[in-house]
TORZA-810109 format. One record per residue (C-alpha): residue number from 1; x, y, z. Coordinates in steps of 0.5 Angstrom, whole numbers, plus 500, padded with zeros to 3 digits. Layout:
REM residues N
<nr: NUM&c1: X&c2: Y&c3: Z>
...
***
This chain:
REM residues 411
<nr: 1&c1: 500&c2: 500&c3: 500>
<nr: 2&c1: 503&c2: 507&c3: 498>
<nr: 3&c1: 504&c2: 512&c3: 503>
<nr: 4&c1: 500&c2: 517&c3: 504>
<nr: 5&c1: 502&c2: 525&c3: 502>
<nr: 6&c1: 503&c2: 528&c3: 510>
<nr: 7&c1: 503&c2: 534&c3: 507>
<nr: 8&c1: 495&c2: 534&c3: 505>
<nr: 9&c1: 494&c2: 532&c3: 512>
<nr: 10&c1: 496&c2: 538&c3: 517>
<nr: 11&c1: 492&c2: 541&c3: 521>
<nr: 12&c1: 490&c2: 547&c3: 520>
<nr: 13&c1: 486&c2: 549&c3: 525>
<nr: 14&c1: 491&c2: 548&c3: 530>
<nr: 15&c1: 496&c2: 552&c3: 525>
<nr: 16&c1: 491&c2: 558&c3: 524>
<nr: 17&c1: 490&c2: 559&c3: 533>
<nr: 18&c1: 497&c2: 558&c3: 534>
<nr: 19&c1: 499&c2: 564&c3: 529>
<nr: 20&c1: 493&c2: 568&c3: 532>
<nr: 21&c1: 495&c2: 568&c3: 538>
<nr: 22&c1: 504&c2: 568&c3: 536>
<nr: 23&c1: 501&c2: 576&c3: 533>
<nr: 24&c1: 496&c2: 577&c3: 538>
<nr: 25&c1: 502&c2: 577&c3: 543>
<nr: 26&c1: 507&c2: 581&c3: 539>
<nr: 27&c1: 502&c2: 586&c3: 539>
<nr: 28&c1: 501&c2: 586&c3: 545>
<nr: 29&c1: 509&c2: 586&c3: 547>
<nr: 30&c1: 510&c2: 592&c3: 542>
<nr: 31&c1: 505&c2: 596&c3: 546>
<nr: 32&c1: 508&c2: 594&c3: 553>
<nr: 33&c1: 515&c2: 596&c3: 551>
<nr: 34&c1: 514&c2: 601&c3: 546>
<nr: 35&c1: 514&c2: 607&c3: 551>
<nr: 36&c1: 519&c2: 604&c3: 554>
<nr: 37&c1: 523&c2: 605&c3: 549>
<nr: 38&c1: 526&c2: 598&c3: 549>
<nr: 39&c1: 528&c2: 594&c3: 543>
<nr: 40&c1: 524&c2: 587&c3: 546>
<nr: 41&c1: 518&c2: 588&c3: 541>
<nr: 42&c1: 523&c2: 588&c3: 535>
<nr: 43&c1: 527&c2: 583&c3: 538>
<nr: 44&c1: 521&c2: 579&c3: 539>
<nr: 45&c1: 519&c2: 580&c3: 531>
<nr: 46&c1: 526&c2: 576&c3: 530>
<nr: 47&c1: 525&c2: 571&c3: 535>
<nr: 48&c1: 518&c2: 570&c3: 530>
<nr: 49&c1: 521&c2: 571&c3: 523>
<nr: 50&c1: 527&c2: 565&c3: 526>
<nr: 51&c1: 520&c2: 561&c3: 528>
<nr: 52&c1: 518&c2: 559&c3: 520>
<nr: 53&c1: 524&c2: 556&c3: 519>
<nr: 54&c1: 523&c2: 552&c3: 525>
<nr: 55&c1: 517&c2: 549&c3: 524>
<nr: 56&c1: 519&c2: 547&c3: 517>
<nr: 57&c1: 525&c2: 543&c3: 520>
<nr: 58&c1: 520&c2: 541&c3: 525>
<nr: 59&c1: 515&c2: 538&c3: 519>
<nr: 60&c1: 520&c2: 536&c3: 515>
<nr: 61&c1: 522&c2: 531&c3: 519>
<nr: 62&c1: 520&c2: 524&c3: 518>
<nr: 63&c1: 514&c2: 522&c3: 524>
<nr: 64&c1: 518&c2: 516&c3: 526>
<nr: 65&c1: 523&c2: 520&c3: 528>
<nr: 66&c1: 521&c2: 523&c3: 534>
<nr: 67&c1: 519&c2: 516&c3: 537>
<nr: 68&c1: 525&c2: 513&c3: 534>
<nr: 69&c1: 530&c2: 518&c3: 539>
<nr: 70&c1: 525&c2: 520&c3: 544>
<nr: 71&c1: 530&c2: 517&c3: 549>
<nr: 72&c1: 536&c2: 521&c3: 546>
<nr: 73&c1: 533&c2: 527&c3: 545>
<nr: 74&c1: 531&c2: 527&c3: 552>
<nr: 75&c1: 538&c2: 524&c3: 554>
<nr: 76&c1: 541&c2: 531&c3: 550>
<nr: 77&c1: 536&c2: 535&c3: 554>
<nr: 78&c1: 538&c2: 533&c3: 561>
<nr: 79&c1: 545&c2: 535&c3: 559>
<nr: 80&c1: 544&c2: 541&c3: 556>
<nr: 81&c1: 540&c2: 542&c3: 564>
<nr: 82&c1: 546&c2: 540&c3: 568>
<nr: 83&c1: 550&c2: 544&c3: 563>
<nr: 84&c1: 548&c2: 550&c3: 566>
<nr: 85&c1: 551&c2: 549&c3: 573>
<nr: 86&c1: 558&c2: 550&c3: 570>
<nr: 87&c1: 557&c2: 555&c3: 564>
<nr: 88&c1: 549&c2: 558&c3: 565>
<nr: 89&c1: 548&c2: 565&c3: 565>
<nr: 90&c1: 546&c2: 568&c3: 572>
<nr: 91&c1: 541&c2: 573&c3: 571>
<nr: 92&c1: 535&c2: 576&c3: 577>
<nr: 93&c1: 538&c2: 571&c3: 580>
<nr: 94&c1: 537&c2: 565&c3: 576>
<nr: 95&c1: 541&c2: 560&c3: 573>
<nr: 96&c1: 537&c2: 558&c3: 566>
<nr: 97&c1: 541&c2: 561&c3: 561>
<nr: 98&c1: 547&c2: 560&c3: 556>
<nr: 99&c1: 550&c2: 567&c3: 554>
<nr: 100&c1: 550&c2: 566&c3: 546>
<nr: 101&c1: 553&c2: 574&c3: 544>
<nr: 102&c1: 547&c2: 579&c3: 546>
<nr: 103&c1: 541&c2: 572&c3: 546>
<nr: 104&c1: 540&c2: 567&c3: 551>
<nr: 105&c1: 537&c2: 561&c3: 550>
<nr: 106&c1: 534&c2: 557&c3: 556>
<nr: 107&c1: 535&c2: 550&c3: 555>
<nr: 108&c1: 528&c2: 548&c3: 561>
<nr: 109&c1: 523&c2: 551&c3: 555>
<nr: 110&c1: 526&c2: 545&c3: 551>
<nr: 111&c1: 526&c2: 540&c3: 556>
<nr: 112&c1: 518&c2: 539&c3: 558>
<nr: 113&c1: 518&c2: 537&c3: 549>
<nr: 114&c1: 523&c2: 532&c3: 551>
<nr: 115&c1: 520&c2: 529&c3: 557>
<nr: 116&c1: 514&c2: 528&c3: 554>
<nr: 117&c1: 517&c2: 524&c3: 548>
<nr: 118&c1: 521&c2: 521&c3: 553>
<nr: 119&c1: 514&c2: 519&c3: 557>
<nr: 120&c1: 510&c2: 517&c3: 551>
<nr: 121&c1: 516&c2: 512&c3: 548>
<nr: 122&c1: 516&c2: 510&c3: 555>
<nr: 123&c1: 509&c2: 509&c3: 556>
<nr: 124&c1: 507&c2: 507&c3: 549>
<nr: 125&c1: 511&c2: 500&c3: 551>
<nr: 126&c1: 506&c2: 495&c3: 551>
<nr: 127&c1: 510&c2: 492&c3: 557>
<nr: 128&c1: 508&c2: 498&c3: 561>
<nr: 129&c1: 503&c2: 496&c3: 566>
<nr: 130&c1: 502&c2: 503&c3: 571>
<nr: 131&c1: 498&c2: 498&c3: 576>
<nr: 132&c1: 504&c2: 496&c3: 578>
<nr: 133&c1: 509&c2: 500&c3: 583>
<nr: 134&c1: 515&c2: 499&c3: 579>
<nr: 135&c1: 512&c2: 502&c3: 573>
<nr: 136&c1: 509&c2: 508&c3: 577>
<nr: 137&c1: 517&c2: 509&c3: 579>
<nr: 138&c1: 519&c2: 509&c3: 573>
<nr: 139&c1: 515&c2: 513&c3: 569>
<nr: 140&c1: 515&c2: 518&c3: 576>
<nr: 141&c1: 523&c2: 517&c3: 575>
<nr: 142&c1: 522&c2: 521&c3: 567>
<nr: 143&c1: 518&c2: 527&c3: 570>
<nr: 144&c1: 522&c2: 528&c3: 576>
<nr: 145&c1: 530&c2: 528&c3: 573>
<nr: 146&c1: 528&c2: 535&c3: 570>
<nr: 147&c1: 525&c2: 537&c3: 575>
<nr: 148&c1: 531&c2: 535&c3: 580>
<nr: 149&c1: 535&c2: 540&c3: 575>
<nr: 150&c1: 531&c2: 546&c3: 574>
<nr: 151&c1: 529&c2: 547&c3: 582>
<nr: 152&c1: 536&c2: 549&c3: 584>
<nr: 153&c1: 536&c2: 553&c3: 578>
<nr: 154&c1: 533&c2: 556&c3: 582>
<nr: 155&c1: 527&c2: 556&c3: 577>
<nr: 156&c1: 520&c2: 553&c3: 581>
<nr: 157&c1: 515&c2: 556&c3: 574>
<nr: 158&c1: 519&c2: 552&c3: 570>
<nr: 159&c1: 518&c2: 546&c3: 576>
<nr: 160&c1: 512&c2: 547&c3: 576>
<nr: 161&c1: 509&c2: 544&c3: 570>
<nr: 162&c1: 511&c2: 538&c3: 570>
<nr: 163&c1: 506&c2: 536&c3: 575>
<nr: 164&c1: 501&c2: 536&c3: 570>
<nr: 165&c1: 505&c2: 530&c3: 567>
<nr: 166&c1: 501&c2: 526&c3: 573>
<nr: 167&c1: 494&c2: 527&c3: 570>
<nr: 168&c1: 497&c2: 523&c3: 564>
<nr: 169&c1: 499&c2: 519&c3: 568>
<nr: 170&c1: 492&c2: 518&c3: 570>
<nr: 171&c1: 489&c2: 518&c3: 563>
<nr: 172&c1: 494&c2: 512&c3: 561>
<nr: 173&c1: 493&c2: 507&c3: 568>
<nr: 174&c1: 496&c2: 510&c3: 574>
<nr: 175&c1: 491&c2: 509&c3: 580>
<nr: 176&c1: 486&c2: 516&c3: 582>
<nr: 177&c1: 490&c2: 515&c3: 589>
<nr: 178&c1: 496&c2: 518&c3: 587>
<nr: 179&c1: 491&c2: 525&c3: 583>
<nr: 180&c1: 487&c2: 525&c3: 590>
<nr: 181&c1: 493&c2: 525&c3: 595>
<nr: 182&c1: 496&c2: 530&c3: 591>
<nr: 183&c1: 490&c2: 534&c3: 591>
<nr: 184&c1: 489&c2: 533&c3: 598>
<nr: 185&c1: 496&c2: 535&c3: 599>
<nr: 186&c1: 496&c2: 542&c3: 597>
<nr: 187&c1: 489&c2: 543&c3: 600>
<nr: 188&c1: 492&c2: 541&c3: 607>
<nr: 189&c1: 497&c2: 545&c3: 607>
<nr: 190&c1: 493&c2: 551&c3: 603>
<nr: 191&c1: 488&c2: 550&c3: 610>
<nr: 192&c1: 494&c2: 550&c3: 615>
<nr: 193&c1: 497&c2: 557&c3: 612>
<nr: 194&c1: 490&c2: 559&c3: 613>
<nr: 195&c1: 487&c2: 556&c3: 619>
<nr: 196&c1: 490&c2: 554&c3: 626>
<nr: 197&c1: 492&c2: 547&c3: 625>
<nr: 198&c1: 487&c2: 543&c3: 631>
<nr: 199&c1: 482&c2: 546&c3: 625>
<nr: 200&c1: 485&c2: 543&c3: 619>
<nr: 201&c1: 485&c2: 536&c3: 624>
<nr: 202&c1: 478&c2: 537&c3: 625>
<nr: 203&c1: 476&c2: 538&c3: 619>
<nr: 204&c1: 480&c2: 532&c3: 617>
<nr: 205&c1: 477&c2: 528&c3: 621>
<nr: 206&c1: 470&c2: 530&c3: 620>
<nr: 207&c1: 471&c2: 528&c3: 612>
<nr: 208&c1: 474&c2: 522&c3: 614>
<nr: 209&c1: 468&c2: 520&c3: 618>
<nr: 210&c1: 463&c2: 522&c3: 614>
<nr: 211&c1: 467&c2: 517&c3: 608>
<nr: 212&c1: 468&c2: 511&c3: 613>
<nr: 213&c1: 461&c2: 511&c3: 614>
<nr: 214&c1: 459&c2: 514&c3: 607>
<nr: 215&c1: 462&c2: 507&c3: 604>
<nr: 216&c1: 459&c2: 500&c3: 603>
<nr: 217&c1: 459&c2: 496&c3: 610>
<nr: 218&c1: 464&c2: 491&c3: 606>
<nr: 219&c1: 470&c2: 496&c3: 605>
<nr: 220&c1: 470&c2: 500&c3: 611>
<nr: 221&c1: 476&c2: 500&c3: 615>
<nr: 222&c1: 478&c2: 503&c3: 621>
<nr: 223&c1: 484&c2: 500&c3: 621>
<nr: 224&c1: 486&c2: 504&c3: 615>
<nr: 225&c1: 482&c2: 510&c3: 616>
<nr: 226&c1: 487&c2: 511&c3: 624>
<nr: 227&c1: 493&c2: 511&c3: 619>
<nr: 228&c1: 489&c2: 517&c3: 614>
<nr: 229&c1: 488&c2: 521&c3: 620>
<nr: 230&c1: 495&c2: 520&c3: 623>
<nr: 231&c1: 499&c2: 521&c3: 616>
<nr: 232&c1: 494&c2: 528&c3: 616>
<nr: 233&c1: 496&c2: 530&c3: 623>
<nr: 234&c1: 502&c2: 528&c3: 622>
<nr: 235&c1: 503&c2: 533&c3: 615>
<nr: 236&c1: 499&c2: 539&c3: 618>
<nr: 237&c1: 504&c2: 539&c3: 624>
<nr: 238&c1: 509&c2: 539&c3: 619>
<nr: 239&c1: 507&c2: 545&c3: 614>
<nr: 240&c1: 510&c2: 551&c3: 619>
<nr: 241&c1: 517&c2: 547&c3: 620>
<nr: 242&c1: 517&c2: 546&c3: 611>
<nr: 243&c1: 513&c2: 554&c3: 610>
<nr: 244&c1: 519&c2: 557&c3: 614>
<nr: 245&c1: 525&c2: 553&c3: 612>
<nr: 246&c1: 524&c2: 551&c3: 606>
<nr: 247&c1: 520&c2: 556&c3: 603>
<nr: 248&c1: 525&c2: 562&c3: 602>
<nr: 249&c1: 523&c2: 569&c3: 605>
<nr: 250&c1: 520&c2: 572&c3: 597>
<nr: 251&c1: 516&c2: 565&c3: 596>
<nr: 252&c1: 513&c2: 567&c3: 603>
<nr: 253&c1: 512&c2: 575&c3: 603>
<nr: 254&c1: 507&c2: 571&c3: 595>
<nr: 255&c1: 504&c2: 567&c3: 599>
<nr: 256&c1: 502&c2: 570&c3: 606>
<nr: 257&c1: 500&c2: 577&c3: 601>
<nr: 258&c1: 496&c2: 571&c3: 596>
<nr: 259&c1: 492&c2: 568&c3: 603>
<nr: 260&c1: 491&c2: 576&c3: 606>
<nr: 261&c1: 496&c2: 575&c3: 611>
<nr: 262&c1: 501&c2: 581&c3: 609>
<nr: 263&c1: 498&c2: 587&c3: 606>
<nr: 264&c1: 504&c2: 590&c3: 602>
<nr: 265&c1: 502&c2: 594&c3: 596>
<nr: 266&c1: 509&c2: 598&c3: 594>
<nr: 267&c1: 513&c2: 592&c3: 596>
<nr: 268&c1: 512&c2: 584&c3: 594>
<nr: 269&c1: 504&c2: 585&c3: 593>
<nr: 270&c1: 506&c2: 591&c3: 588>
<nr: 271&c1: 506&c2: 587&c3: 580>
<nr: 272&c1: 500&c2: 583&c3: 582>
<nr: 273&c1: 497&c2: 590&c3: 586>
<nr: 274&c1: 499&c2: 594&c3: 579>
<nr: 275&c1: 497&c2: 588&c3: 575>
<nr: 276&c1: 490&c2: 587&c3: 578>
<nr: 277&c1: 489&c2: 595&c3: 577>
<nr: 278&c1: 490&c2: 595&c3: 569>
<nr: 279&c1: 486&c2: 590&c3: 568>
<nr: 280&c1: 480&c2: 593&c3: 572>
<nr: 281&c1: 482&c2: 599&c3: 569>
<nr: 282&c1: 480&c2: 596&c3: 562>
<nr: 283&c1: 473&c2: 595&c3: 564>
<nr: 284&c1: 469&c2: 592&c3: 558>
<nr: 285&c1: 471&c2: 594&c3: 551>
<nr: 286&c1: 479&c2: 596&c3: 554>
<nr: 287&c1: 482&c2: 603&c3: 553>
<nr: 288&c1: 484&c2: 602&c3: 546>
<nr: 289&c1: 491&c2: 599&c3: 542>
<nr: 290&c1: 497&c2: 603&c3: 544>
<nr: 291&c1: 492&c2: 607&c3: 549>
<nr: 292&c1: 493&c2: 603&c3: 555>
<nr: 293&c1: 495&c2: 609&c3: 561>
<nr: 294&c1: 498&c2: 604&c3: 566>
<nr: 295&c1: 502&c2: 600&c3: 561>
<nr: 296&c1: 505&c2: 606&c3: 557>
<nr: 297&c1: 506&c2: 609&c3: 565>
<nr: 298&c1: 511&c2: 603&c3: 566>
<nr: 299&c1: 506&c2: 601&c3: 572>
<nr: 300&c1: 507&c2: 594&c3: 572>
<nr: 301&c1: 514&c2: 590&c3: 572>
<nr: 302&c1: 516&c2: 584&c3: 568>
<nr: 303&c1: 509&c2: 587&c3: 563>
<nr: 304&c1: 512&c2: 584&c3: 555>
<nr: 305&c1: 514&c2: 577&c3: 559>
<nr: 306&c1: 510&c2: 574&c3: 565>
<nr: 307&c1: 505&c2: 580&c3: 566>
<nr: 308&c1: 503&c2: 581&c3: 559>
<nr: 309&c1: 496&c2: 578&c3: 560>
<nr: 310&c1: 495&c2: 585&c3: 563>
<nr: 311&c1: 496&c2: 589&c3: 557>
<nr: 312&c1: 491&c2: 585&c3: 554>
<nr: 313&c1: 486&c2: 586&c3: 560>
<nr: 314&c1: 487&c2: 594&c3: 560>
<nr: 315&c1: 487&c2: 595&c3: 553>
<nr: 316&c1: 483&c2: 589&c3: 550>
<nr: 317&c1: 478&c2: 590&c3: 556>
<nr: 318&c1: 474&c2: 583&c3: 557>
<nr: 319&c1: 472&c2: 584&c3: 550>
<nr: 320&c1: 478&c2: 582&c3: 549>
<nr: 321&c1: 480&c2: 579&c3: 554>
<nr: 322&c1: 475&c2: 573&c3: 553>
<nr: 323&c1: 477&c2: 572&c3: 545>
<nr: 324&c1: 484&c2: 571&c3: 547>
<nr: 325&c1: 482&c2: 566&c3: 553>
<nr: 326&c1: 477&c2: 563&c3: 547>
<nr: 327&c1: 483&c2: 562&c3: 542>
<nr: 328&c1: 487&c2: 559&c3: 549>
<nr: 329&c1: 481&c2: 554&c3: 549>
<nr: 330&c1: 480&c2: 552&c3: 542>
<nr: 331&c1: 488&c2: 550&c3: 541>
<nr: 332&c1: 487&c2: 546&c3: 548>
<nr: 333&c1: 480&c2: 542&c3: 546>
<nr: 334&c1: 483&c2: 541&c3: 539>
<nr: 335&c1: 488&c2: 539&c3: 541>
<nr: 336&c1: 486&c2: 534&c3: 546>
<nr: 337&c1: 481&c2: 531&c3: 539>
<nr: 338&c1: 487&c2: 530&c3: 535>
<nr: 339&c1: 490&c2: 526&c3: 541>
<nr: 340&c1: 484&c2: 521&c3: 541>
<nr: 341&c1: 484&c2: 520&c3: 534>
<nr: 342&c1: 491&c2: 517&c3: 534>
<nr: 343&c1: 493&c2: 511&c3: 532>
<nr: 344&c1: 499&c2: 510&c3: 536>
<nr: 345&c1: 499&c2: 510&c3: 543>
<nr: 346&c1: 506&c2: 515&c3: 543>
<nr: 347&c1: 502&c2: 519&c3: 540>
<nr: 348&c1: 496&c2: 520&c3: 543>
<nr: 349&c1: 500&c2: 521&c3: 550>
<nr: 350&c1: 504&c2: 525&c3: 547>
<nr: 351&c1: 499&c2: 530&c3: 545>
<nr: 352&c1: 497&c2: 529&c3: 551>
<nr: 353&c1: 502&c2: 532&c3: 555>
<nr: 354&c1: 503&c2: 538&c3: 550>
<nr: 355&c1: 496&c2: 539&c3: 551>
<nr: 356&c1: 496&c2: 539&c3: 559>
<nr: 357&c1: 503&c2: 543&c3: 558>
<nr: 358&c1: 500&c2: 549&c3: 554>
<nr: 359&c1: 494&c2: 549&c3: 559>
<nr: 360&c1: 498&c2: 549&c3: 565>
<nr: 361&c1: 502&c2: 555&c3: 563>
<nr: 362&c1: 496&c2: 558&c3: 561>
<nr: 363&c1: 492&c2: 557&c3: 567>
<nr: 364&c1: 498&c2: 559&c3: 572>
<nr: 365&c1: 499&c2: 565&c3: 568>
<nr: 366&c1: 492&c2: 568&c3: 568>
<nr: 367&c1: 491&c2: 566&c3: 575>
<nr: 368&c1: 498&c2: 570&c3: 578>
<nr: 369&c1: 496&c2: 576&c3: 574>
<nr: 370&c1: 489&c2: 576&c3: 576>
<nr: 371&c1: 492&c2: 576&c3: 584>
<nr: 372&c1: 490&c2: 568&c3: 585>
<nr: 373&c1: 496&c2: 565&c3: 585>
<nr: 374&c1: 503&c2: 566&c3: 588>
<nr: 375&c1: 509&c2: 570&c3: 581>
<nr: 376&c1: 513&c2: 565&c3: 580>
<nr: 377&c1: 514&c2: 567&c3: 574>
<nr: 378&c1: 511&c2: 562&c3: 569>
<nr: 379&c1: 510&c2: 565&c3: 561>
<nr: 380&c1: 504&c2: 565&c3: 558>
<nr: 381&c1: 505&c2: 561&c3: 551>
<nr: 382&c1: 507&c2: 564&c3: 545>
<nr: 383&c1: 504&c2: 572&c3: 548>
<nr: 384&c1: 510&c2: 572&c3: 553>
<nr: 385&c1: 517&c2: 575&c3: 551>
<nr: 386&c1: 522&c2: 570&c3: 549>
<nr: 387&c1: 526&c2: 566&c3: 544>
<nr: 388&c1: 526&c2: 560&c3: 548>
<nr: 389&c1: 519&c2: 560&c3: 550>
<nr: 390&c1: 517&c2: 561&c3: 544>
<nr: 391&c1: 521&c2: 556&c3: 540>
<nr: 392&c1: 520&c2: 551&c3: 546>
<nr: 393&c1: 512&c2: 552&c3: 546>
<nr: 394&c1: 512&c2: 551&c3: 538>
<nr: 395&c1: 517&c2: 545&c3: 538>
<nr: 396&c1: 512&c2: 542&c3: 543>
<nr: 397&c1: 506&c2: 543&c3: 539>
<nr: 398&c1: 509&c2: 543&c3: 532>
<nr: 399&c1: 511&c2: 536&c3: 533>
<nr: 400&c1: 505&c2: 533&c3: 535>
<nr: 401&c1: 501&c2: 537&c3: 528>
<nr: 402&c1: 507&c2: 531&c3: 524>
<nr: 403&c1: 505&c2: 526&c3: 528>
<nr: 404&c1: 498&c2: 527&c3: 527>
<nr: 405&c1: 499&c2: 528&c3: 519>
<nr: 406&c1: 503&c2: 522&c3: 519>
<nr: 407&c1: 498&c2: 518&c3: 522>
<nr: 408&c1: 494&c2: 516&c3: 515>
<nr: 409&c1: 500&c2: 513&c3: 515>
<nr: 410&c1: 500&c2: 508&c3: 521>
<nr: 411&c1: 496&c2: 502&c3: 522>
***
């Protein structure tokens, strides 16, 4: 049987959002920088003008390819990671860039493509059983050797996202215990911030009664259920000792502000105060292109990277705000069809994971800007400044639009 052309099979659609969002972005850079009387927007214009040749190499390569070396070009990742530690560049404190003249590449952006090769090859195996413990290990062990690399970067954003490698995870067999007790996790710990720990006990043991006696007379556990009520204890007494030692001071004045604890608007509050001030000032309709007061005031710092989305709110309004949203959710929800309809098993956990890695981003993002997470410094994709970003988000999803038109083509 002769093989079908790849090329008649691209999706389009995914094409037509993705190239939406990248102008929709650049434009929103170029008004956020453009009184600064900065360069990023023409920087930006380059990094995007680069990005064509990019996606052709990325479409050019044969489909299989990916699947072939997903363990090499993981491997490459990891050095590229462990890289930095000896001749990475250290900017805002951070140490996730390689110096190449007047650009910086940072090699985390690339790494979360890697890892989700590396996880759908890995799970694509038909050996993989993720009931069984030793499978879990290793398929955590993948998603949890870049993460042991960036946090002492320190880049916790970056970190961050690969917690939604979990939910993969979830889709492709792993029990739902693991989802829950992660959930359950940063919600005791959220609580005990909030709360006096003897509070978040009673409550712990008020959920676990009502469980206990809510389940079938045959699976009721006392034994069990004493076990969940001391590990809860356990972890609550421990949340103050994590919190002040292990957390540093800036990630505690986020959190403590975040939960209403602090009230700081000229100092650690102030991005997120200023943010939340220029999107409330766009109100419906927005202010106009270019007509933003606070963003042509320089009010809110960081605004052509992680803080973009207030441009949008200021002088887009809700109006605009929502088409920007609805196009994020259109790629989401596209891409999520795309997985389902794949014929092989590494594409469609691949698809997954660009999917969950692109929501992630655009969650965290939104959610930091409007007030309602801790800044930690997550871009939203393809609107926030930055080289790496942008190829690394392309790369991501390019990749799987080949697997996708290649797909006429599988069995």
């Amino acid at each position: 049987m002769k093989n079908q052309s790849v090329s008649n099979n691209i999706d389009w659609i995914s094409i037509v959002i993705y190239t939406l969002l990248v102008i929709l972005g650049w434009l929103n850079i170029y008004s956020s920088s453009l009184s600064s009387m900065e360069d990023t927007y023409q920087k930006q214009l380059i990094f995007i003008v680069l990005t064509i040749p990019l996606i052709f190499v990325v479409l050019s390569v044969d489909g299989k390819f990916y699947e072939k070396y997903a363990s090499i070009i993981f491997i490459i990742s990891l050095l590229s990671l462990v890289g930095l530690f000896a001749f990475g560049k250290t900017i805002a404190g951070q140490r996730c860039w390689y110096a190449i003249g007047s650009f910086t590449l940072q090699p985390s952006e690339f790494a979360k493509a890697a890892t989700s090769l590396a996880l759908a090859k890995y799970l694509s195996d038909t050996q993989i059983n993720l009931k069984e413990v030793s499978r879990q290990w290793q398929a955590l062990a993948i998603i949890l050797l870049p993460v042991m690399l960036i946090l002492p970067q320190p880049d916790p954003g970056s970190a961050l996202i690969y917690s939604i490698f979990i939910i993969v995870l979830y889709r492709e067999g792993l029990p739902a215990w693991y989802v829950v007790t992660g959930f359950v996790t940063v919600l005791l710990f959220i609580l005990t911030l909030v709360l006096e720990p003897q509070y978040v006990i009673l409550i712990g043991l008020a959920v676990l009664v009502i469980v206990h006696f809510k389940s079938r007379l045959g699976d009721r556990n006392i034994v069990l259920s004493s076990i969940l009520f001391a590990l809860i204890t356990a972890f609550v007494f421990s949340v103050d000792y994590v919190f002040d030692n292990l957390f540093k001071q800036h990630h505690r004045d986020r959190f403590n502000i975040l939960l209403g604890k602090t009230v700081d608007m000229k100092g650690i509050g102030y991005n997120t105060n200023q943010s939340e001030i220029a999107i409330g000032s766009g109100g419906w309709i927005g202010k106009g292109f270019l007509e933003g007061t606070q963003t042509k005031g320089g009010f809110v710092p960081e605004q052509h990277t992680d803080y973009i989305f207030t441009t949008v709110g200021e002088e887009w309004g809700f109006a605009g705000s929502l088409v920007v949203i609805a196009l994020f959710a259109g790629l989401f929800l596209r891409i999520i069809y795309l997985a389902e309809r794949q014929k092989t098993k590494f594409s469609r956990v691949y698809g997954y994971c660009v999917a969950g890695i692109l929501f992630t981003h655009f969650f965290v993002n939104i959610a930091m800007v409007v007030g309602i997470f801790p800044t930690i410094g997550v871009p939203l994709p393809f609107f926030s400044y930055g080289g790496s970003g942008l190829w690394g988000f392309t790369i991501l999803l390019f990749i799987f639009i080949k697997m996708d038109a290649n797909k006429v083509n599988e069995w």
